[in-house]
VEXBANU-675591 format. One record per residue (C-alpha): residue in one letter; z, x, y; residue number from 1. Coordinates in pm, 1 decimal. Last residue first. Layout:
REM VEXBANU-675591
<setor><residu>A</residu><Z>Z</Z><X>X</X><Y>Y</Y><num>NUM</num></setor>
...
REM end
This chain:
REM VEXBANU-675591
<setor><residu>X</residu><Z>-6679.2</Z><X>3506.4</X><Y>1375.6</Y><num>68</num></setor>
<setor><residu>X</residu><Z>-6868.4</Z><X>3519.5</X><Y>1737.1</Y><num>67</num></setor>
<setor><residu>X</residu><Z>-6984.5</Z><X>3174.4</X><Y>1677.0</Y><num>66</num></setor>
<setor><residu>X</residu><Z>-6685.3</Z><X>3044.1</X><Y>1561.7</Y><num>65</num></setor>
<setor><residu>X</residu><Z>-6519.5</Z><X>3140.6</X><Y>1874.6</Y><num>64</num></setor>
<setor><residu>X</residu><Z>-6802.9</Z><X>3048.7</X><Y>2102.0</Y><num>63</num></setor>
<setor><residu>X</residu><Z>-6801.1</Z><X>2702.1</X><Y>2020.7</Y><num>62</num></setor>
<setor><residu>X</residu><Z>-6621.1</Z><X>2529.2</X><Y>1686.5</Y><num>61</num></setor>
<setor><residu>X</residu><Z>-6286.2</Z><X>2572.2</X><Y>1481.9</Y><num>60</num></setor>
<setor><residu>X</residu><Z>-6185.4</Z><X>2649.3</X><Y>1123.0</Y><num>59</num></setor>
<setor><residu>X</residu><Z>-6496.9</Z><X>2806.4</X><Y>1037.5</Y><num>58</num></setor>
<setor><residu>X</residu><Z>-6788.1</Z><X>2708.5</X><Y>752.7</Y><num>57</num></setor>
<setor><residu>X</residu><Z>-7097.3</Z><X>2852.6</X><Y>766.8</Y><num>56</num></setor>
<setor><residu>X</residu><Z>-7453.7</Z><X>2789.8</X><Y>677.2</Y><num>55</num></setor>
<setor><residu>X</residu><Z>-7728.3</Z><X>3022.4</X><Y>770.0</Y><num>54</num></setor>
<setor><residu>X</residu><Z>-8079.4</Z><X>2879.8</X><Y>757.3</Y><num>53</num></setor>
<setor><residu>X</residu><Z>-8423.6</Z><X>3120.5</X><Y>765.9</Y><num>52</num></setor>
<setor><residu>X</residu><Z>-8813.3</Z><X>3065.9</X><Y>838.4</Y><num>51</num></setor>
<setor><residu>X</residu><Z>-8876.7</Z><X>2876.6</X><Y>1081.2</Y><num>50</num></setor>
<setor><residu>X</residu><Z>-8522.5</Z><X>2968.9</X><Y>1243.3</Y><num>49</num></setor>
<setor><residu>X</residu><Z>-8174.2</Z><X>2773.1</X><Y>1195.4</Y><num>48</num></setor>
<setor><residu>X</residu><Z>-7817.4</Z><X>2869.8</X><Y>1260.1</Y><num>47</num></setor>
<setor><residu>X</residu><Z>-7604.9</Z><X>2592.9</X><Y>1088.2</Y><num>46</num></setor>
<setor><residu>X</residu><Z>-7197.1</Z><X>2573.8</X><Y>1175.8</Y><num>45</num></setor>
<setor><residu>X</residu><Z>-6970.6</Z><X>2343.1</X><Y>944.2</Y><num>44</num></setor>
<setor><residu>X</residu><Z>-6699.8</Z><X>2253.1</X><Y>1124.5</Y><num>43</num></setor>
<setor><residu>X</residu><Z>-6336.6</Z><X>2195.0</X><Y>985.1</Y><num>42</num></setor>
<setor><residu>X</residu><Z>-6088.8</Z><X>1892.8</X><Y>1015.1</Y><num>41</num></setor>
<setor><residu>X</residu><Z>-5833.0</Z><X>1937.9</X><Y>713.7</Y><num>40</num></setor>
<setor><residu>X</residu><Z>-5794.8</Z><X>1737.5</X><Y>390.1</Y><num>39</num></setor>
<setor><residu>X</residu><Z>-5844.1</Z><X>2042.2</X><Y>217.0</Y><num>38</num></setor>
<setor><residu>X</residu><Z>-6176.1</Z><X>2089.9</X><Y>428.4</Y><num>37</num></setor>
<setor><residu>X</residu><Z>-6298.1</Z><X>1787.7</X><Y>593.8</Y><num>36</num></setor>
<setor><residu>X</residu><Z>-6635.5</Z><X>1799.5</X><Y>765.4</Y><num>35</num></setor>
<setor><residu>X</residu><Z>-6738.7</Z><X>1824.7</X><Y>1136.7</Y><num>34</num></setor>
<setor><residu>X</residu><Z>-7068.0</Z><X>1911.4</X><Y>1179.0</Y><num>33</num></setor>
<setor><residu>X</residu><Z>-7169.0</Z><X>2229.0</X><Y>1403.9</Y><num>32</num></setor>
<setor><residu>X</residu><Z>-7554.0</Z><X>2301.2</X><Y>1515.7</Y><num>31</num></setor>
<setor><residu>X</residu><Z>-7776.5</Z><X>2570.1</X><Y>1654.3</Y><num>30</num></setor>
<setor><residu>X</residu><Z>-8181.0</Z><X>2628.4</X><Y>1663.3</Y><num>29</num></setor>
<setor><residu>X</residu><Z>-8218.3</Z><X>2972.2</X><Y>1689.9</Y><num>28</num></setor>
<setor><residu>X</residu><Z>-8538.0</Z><X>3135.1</X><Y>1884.0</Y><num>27</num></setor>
<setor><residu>X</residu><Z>-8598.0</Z><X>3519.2</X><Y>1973.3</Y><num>26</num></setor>
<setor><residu>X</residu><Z>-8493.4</Z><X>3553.8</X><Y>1638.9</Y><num>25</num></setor>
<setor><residu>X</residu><Z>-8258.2</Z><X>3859.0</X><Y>1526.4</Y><num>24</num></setor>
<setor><residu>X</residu><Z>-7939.8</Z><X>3696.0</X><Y>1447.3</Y><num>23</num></setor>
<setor><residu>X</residu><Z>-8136.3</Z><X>3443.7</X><Y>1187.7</Y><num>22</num></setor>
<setor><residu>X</residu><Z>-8285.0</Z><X>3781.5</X><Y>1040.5</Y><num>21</num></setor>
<setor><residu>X</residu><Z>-7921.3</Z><X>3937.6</X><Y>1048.4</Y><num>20</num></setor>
<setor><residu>X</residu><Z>-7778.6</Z><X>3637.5</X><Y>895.9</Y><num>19</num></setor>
<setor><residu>X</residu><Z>-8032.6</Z><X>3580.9</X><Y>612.6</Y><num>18</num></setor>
<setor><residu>X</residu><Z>-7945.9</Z><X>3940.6</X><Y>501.2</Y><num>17</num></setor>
<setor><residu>X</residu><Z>-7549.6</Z><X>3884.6</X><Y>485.8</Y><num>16</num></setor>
<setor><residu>X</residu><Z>-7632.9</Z><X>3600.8</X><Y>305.3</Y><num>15</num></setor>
<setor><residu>X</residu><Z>-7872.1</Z><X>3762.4</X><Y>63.0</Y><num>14</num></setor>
<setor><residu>X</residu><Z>-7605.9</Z><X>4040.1</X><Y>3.7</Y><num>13</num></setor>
<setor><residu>X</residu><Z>-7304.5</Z><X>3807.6</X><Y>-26.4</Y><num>12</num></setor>
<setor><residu>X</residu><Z>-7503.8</Z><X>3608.6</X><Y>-303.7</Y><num>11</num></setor>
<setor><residu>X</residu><Z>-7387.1</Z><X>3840.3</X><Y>-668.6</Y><num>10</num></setor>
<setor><residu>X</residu><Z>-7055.6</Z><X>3893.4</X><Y>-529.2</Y><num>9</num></setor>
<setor><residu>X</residu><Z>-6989.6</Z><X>3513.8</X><Y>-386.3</Y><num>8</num></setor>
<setor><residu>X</residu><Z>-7145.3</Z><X>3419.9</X><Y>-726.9</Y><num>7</num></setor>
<setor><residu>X</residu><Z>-6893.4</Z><X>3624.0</X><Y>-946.7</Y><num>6</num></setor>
<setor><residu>X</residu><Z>-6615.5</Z><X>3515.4</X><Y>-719.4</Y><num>5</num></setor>
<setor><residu>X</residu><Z>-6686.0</Z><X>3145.4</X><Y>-779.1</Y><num>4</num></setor>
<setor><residu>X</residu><Z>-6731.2</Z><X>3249.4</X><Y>-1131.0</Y><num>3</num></setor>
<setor><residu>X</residu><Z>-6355.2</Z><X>3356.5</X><Y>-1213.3</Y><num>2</num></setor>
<setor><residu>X</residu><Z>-6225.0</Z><X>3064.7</X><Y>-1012.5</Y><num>1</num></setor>
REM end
């Protein structure tokens, strides 16, 4: 578990700055996937521009999610 935190550390800053640019285009191509998550029904949420992609996963889907 020890390097799963070391990469979340060392990445949070490039995800953090990939969501701003992706919040930030006049045009965002959206998508959620359903995908099992500890044997539990999850969505995985993609924000894409021409030049960025945000993944995310979130326990439920719509506005909710997207507002998380």
């Amino acid at each position: 578990h020890g390097w799963t935190r070391e990469a979340d550390a060392l990445l949070s800053p490039s995800v953090q700055a990939i969501a701003q640019q992706v919040s930030q285009s006049p045009v965002v191509h959206v998508d959620e996937s359903g995908l099992r998550v500890q044997a539990k029904l999850q969505w995985l949420h993609t924000s894409v521009t021409p030049t960025h992609t945000w993944y995310g996963v979130h326990a439920k889907r719509g506005i909710e999610a997207v507002n998380a």
